[in-house]
LOLO-972559 format. One record per atom (N, C-alpha, C): residue number from 0; x, y, z. Coordinates in nm, 2 decimals. Each point is the difference from the previous one (the first is absolute). Layout:
! residues N
{bamar: NUM	u: X	v: Y	w: Z}
...
//
This chain:
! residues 132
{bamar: 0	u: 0.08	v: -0.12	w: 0.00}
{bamar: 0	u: -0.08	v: 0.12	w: 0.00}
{bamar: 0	u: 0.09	v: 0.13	w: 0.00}
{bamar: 1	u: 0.14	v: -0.05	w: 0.00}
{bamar: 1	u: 0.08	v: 0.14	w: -0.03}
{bamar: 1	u: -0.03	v: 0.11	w: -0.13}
{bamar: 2	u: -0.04	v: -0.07	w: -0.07}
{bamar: 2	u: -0.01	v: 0.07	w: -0.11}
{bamar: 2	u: -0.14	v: 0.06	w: -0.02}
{bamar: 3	u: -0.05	v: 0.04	w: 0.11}
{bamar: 3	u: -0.14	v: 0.05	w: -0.07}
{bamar: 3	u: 0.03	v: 0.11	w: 0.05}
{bamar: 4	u: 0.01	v: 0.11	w: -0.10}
{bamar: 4	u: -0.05	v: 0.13	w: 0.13}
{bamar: 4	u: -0.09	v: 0.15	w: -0.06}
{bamar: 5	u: 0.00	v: 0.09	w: 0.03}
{bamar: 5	u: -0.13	v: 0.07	w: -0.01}
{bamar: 5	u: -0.10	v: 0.00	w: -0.10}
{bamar: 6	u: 0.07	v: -0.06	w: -0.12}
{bamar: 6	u: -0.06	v: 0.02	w: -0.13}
{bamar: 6	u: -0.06	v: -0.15	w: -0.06}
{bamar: 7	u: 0.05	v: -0.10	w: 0.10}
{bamar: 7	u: -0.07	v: -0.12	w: -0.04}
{bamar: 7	u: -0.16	v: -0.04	w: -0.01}
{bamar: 8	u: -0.04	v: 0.07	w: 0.09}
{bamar: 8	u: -0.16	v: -0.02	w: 0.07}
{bamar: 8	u: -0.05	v: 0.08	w: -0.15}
{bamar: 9	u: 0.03	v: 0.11	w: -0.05}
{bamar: 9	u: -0.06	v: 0.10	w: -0.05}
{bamar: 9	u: -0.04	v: -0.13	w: -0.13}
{bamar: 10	u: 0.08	v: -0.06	w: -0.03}
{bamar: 10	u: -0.04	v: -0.13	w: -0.10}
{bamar: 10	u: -0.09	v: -0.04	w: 0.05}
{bamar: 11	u: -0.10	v: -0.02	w: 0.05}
{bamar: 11	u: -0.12	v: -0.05	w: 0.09}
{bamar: 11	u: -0.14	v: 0.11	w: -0.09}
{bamar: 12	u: 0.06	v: 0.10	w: 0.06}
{bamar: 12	u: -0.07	v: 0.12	w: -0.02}
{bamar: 12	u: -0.16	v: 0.07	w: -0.12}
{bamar: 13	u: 0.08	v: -0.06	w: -0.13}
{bamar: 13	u: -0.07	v: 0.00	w: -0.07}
{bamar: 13	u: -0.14	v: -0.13	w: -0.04}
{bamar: 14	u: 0.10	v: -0.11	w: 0.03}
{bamar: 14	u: -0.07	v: -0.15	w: 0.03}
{bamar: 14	u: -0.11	v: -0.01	w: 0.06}
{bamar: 15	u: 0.04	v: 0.05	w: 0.11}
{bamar: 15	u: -0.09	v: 0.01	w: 0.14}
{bamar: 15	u: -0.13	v: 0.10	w: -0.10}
{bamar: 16	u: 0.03	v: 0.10	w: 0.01}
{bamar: 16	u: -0.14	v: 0.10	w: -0.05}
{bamar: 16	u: -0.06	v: -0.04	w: -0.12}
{bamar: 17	u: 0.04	v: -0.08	w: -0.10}
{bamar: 17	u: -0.04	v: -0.07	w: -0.10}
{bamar: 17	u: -0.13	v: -0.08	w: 0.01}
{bamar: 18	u: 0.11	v: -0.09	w: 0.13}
{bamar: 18	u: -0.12	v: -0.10	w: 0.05}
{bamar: 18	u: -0.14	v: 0.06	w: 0.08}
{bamar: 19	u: 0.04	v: 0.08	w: 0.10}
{bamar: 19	u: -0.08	v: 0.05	w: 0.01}
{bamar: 19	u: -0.12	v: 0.04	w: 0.00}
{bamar: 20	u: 0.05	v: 0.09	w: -0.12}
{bamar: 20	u: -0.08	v: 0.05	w: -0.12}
{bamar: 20	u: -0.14	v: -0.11	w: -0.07}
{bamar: 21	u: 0.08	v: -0.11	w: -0.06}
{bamar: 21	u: -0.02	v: -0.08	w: -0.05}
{bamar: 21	u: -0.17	v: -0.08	w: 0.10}
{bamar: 22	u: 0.07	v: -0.04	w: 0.13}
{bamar: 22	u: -0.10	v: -0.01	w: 0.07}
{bamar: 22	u: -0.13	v: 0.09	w: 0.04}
{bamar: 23	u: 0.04	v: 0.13	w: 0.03}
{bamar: 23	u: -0.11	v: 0.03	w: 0.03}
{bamar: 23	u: -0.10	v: 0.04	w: -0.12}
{bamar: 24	u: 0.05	v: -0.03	w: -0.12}
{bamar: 24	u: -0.03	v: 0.04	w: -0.11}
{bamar: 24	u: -0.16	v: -0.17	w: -0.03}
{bamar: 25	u: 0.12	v: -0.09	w: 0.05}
{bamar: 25	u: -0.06	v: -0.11	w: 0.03}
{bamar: 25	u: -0.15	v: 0.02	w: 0.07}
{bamar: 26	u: 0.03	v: 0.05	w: 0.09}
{bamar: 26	u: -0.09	v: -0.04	w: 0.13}
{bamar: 26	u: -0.14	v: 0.12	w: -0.03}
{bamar: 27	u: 0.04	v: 0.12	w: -0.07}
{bamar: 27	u: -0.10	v: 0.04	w: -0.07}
{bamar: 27	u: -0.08	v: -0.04	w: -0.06}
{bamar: 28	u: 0.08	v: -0.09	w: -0.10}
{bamar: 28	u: -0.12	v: -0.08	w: -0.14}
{bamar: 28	u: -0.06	v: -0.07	w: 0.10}
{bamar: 29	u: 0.00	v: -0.07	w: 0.08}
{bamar: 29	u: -0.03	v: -0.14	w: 0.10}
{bamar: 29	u: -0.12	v: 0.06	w: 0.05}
{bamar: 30	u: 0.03	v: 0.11	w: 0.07}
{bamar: 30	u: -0.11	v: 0.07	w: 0.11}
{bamar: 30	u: -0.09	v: 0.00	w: -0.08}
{bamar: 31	u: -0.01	v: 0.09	w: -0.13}
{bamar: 31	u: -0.07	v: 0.06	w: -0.12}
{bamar: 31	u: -0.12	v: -0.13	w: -0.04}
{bamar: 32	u: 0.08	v: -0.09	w: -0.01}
{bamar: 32	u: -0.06	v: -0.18	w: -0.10}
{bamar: 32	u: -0.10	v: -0.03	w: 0.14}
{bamar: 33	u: 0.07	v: -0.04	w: 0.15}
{bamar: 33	u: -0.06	v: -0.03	w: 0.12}
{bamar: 33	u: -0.17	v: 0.12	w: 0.00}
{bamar: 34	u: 0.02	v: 0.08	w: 0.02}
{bamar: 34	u: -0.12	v: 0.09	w: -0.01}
{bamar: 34	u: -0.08	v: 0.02	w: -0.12}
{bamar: 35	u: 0.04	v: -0.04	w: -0.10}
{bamar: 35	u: -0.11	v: -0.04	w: -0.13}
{bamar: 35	u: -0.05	v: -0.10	w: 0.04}
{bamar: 36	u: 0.08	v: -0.17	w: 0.04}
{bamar: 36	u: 0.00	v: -0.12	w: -0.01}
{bamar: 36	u: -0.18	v: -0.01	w: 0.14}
{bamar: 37	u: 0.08	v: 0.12	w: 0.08}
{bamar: 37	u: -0.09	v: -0.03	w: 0.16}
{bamar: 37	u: -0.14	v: 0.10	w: -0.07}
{bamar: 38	u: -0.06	v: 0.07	w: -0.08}
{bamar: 38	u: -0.05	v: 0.05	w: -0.05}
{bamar: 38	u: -0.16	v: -0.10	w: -0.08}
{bamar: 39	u: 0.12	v: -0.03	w: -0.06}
{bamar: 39	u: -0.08	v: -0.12	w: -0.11}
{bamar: 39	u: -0.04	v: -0.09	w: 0.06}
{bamar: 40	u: 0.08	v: -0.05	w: 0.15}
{bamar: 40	u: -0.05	v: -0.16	w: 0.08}
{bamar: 40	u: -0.13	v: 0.06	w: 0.11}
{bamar: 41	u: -0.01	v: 0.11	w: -0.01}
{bamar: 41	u: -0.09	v: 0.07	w: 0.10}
{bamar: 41	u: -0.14	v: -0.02	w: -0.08}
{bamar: 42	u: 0.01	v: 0.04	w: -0.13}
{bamar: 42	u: -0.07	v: -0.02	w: -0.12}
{bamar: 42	u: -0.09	v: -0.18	w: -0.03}
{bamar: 43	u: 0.16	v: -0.03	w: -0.01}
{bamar: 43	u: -0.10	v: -0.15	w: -0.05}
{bamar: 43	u: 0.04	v: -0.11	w: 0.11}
{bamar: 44	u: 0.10	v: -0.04	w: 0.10}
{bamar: 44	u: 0.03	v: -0.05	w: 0.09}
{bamar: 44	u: 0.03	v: -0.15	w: -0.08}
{bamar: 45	u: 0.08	v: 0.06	w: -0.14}
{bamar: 45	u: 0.10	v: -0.12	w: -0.04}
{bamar: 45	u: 0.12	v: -0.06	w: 0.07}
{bamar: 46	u: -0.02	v: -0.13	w: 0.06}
{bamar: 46	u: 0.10	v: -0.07	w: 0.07}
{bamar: 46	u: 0.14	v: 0.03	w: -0.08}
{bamar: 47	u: 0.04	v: 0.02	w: -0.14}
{bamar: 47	u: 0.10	v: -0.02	w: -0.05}
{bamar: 47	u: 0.07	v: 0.12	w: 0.03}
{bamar: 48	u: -0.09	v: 0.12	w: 0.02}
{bamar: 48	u: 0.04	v: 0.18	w: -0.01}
{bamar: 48	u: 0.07	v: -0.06	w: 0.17}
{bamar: 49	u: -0.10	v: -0.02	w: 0.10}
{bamar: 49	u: 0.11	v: -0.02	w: 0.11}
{bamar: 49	u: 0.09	v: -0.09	w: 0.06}
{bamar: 50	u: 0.06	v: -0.08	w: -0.10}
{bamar: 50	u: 0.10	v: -0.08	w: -0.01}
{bamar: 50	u: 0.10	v: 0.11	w: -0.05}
{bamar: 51	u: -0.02	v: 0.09	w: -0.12}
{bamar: 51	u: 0.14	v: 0.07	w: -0.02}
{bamar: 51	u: 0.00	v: 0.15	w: 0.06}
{bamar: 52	u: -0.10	v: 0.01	w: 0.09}
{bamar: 52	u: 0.01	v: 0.12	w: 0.11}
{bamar: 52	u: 0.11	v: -0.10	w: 0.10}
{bamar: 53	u: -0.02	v: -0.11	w: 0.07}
{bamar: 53	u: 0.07	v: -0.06	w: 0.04}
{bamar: 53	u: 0.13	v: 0.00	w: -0.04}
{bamar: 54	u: 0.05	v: 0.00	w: -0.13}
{bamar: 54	u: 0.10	v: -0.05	w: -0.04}
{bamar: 54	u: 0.08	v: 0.17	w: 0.01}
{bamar: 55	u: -0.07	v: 0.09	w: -0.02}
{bamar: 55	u: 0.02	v: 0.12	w: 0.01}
{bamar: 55	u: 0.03	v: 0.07	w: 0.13}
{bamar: 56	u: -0.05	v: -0.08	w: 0.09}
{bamar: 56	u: 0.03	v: 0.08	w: 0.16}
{bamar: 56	u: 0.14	v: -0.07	w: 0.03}
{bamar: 57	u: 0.03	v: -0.11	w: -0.07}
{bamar: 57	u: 0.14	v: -0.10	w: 0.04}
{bamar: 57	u: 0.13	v: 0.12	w: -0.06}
{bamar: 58	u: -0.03	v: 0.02	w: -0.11}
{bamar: 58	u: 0.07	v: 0.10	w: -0.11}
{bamar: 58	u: 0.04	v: 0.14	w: 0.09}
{bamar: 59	u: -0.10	v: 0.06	w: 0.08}
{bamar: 59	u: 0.01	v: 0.10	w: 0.02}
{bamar: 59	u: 0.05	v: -0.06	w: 0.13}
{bamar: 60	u: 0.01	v: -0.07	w: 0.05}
{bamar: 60	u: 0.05	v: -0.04	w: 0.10}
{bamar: 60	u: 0.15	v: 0.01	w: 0.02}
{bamar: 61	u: 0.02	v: -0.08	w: -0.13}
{bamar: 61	u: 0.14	v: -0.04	w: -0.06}
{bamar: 61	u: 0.06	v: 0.15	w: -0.04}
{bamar: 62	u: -0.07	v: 0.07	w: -0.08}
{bamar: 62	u: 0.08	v: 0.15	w: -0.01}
{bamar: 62	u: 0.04	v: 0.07	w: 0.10}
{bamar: 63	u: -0.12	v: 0.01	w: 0.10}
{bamar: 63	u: 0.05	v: 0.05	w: 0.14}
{bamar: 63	u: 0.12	v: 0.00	w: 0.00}
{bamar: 64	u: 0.06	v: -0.19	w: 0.06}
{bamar: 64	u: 0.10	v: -0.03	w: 0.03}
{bamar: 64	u: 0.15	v: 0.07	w: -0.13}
{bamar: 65	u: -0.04	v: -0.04	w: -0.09}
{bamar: 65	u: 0.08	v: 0.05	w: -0.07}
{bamar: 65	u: 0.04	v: 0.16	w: 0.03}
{bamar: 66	u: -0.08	v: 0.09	w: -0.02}
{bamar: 66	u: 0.02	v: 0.13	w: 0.05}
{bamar: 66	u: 0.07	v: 0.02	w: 0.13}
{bamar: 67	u: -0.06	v: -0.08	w: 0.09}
{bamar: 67	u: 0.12	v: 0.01	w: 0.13}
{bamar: 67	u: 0.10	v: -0.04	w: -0.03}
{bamar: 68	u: 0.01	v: -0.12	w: -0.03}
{bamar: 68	u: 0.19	v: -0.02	w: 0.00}
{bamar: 68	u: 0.02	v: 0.10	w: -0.13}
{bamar: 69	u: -0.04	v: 0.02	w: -0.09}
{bamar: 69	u: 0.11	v: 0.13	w: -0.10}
{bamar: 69	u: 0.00	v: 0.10	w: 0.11}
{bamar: 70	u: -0.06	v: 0.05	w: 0.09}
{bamar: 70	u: -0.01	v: 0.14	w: 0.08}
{bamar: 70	u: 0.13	v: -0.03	w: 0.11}
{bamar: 71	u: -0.01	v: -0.17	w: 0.05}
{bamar: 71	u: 0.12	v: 0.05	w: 0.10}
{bamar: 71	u: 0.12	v: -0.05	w: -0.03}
{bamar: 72	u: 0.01	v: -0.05	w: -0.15}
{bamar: 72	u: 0.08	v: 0.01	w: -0.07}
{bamar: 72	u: 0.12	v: 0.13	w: -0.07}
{bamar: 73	u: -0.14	v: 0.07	w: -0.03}
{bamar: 73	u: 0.07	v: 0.16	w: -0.01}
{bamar: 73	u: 0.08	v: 0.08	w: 0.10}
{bamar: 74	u: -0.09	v: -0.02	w: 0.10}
{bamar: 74	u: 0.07	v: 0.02	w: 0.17}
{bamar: 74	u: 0.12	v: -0.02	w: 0.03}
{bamar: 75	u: -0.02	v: -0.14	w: -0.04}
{bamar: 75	u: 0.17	v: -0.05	w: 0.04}
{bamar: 75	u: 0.10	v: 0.04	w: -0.03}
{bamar: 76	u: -0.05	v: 0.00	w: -0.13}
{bamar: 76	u: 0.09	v: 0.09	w: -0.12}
{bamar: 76	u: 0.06	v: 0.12	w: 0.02}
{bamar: 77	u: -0.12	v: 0.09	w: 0.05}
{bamar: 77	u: 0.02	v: 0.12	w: 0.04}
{bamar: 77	u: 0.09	v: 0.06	w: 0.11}
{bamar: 78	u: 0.00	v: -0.15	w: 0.09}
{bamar: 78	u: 0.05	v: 0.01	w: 0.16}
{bamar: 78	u: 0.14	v: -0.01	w: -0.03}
{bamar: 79	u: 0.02	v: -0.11	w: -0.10}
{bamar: 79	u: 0.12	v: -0.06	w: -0.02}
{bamar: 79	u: 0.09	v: 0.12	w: -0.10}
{bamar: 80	u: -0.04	v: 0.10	w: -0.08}
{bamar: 80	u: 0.06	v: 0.05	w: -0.03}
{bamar: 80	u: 0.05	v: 0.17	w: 0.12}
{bamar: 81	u: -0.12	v: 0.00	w: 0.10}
{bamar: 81	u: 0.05	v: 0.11	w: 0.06}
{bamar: 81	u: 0.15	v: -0.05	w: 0.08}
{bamar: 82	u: -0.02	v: -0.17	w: 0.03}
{bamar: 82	u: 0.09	v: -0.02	w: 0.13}
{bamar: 82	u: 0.16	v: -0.03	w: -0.04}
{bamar: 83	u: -0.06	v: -0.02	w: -0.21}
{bamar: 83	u: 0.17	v: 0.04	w: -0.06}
{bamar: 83	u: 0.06	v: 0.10	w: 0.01}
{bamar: 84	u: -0.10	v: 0.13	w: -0.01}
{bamar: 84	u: 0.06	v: 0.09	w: -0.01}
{bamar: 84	u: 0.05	v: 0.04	w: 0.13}
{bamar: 85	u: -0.09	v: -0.01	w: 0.11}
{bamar: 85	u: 0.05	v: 0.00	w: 0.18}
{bamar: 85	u: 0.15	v: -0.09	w: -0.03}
{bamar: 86	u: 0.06	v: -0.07	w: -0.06}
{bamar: 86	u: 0.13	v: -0.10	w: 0.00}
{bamar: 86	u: -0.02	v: -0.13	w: 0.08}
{bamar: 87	u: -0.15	v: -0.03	w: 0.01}
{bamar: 87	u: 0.00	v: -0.10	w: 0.05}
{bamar: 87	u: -0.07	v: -0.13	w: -0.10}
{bamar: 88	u: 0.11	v: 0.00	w: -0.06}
{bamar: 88	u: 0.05	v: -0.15	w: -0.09}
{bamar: 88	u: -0.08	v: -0.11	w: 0.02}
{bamar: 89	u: 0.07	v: -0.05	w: 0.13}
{bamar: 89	u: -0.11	v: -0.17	w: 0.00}
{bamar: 89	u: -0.13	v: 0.04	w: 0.02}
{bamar: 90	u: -0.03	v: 0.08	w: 0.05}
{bamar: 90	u: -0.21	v: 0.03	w: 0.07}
{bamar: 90	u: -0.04	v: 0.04	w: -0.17}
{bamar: 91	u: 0.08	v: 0.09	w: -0.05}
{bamar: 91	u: -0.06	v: 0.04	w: -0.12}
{bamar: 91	u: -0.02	v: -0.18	w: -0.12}
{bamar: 92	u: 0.10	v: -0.07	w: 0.00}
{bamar: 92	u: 0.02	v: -0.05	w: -0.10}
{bamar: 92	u: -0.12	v: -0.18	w: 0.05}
{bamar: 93	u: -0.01	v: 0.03	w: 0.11}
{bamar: 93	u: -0.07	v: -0.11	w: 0.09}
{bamar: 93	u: -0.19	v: 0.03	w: -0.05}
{bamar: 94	u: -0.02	v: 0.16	w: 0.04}
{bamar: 94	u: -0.12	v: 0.04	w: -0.05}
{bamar: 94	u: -0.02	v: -0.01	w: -0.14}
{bamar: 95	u: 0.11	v: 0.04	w: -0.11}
{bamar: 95	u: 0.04	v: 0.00	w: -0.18}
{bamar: 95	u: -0.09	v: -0.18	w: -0.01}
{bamar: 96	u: 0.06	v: -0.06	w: 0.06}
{bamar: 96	u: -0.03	v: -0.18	w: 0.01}
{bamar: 96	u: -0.14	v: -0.01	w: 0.01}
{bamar: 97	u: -0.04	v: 0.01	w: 0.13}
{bamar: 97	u: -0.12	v: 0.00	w: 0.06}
{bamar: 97	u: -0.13	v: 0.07	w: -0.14}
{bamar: 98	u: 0.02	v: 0.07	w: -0.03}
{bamar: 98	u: -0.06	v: 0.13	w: -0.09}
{bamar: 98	u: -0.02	v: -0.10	w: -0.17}
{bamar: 99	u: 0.14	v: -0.08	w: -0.03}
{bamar: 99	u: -0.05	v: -0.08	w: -0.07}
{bamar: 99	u: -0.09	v: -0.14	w: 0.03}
{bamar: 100	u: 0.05	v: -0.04	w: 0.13}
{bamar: 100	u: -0.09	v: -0.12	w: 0.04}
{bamar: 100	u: -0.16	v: 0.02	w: 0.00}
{bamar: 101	u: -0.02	v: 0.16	w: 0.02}
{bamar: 101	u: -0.17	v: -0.01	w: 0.04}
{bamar: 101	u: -0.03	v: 0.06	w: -0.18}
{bamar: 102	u: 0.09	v: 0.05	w: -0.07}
{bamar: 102	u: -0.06	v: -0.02	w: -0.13}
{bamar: 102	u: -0.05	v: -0.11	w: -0.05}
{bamar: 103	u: 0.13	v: -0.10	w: 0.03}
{bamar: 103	u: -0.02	v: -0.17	w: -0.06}
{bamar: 103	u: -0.15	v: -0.02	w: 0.07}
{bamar: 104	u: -0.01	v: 0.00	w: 0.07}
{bamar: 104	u: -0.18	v: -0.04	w: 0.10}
{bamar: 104	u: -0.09	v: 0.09	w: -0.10}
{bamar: 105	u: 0.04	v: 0.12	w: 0.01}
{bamar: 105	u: -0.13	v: 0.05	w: -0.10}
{bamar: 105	u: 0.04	v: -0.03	w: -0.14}
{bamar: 106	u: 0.04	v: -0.04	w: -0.05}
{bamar: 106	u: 0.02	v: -0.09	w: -0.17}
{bamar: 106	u: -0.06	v: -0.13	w: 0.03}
{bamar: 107	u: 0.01	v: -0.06	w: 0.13}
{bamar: 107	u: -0.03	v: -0.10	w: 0.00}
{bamar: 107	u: -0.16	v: -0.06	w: 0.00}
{bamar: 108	u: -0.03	v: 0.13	w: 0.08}
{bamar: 108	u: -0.16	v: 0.02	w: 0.03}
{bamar: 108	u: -0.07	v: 0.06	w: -0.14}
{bamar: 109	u: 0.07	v: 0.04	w: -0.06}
{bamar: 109	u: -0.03	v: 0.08	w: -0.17}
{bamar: 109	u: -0.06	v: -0.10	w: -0.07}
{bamar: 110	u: 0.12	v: -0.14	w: 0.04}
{bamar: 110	u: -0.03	v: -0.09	w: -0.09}
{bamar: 110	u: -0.15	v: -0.08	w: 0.01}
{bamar: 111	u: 0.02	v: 0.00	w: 0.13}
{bamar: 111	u: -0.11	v: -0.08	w: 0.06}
{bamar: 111	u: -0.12	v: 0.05	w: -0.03}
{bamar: 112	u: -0.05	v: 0.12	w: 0.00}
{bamar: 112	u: -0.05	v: 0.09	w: -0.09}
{bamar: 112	u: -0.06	v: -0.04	w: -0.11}
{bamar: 113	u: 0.12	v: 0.01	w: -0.11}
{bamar: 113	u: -0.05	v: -0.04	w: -0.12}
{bamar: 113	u: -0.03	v: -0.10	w: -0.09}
{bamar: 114	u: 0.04	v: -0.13	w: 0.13}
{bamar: 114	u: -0.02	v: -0.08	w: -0.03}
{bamar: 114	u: -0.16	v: -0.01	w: 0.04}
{bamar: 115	u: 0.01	v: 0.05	w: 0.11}
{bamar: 115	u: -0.21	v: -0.03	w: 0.04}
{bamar: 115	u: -0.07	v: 0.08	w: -0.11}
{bamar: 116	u: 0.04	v: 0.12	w: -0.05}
{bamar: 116	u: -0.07	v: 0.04	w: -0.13}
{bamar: 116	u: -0.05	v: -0.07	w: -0.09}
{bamar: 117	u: 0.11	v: -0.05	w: -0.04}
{bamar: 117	u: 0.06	v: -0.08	w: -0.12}
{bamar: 117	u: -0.13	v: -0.16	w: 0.04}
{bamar: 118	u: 0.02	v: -0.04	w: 0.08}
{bamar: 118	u: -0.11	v: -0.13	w: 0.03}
{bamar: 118	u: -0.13	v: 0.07	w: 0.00}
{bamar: 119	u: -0.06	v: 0.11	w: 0.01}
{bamar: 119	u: -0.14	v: 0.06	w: 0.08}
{bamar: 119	u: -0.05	v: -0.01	w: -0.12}
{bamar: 120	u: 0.11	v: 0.07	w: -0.15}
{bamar: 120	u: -0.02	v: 0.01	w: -0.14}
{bamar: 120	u: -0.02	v: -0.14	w: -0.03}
{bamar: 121	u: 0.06	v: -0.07	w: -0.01}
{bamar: 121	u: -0.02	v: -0.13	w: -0.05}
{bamar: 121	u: -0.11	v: -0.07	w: 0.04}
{bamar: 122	u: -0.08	v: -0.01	w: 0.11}
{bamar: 122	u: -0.08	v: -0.02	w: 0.05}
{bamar: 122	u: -0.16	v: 0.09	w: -0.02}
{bamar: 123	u: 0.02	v: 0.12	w: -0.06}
{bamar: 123	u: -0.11	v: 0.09	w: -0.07}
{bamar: 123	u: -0.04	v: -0.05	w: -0.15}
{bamar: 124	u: 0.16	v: -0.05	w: -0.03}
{bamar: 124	u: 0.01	v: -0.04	w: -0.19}
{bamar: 124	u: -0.09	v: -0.10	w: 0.02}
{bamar: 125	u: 0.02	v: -0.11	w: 0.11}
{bamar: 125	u: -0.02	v: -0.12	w: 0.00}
{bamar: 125	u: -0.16	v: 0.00	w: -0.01}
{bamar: 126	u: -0.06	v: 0.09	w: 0.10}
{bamar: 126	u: -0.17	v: -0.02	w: 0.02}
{bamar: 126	u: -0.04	v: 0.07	w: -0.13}
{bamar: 127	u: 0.07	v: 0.07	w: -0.07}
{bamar: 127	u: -0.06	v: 0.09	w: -0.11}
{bamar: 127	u: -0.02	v: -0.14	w: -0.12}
{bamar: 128	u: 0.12	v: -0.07	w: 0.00}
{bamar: 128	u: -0.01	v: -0.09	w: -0.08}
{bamar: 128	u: -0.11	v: -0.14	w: 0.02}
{bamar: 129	u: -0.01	v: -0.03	w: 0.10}
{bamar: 129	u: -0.11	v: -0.05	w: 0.04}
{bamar: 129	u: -0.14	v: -0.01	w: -0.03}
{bamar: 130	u: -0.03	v: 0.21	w: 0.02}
{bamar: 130	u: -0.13	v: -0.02	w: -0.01}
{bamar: 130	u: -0.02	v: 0.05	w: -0.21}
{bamar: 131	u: 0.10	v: 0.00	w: -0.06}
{bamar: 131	u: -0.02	v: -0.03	w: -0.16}
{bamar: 131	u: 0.00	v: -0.11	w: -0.04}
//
């Protein structure tokens, strides 16, 4: 960890707000689809509409999580780069670590994510096809 120092984290930086971004951009569409979806099941009280409201509160669940660890991800980042510039090396380059470990957790939770999408779709294709 000798070699990280104030400018390392900053490589984080843009990643970090990307994802971010990315998510809450996510979590928008989701909310938007959830309150059509809850609209329409109020309407006709189709079992299938609240199977993917279900599948949709898991989603927003999962984004949550995502959004937290990018957020104290950033932190870390942030922490780690004041405590390089303080000259404190190991605490800075210990936080630099940490900062990537809770990104890996929120990519990891990304994934998990889009893989439940990805099945929710398949499973919409599937009843569409059914009832043709």
């Amino acid at each position: 960890m000798s070699d990280i120092d104030v400018t390392s984290p900053l490589l984080l930086f843009p990643a970090i707000s990307l994802l971010l971004l990315a998510y809450t951009n996510r979590f928008i569409v989701i909310a938007g689809l959830t309150r059509s979806l809850y609209e329409k099941y109020k309407e006709t009280h189709d079992d299938s509409m609240y199977a993917q409201i279900e599948h949709l509160r898991l989603r927003i669940k999962l984004i949550r999580h995502k959004q937290l660890w990018g957020v104290i991800a950033f932190m870390l980042c942030c922490i780690s780069m004041l405590c390089n510039m303080a000259e404190y090396q190991f605490v800075g380059g210990a936080l630099f670590a940490a900062s990537i470990v809770t990104l890996i957790i929120s990519l990891i939770i990304c994934f998990v994510e889009i893989y439940i999408s990805g099945y929710a779709l398949n499973v919409q294709l599937e009843s569409l096809s059914k009832r043709g």
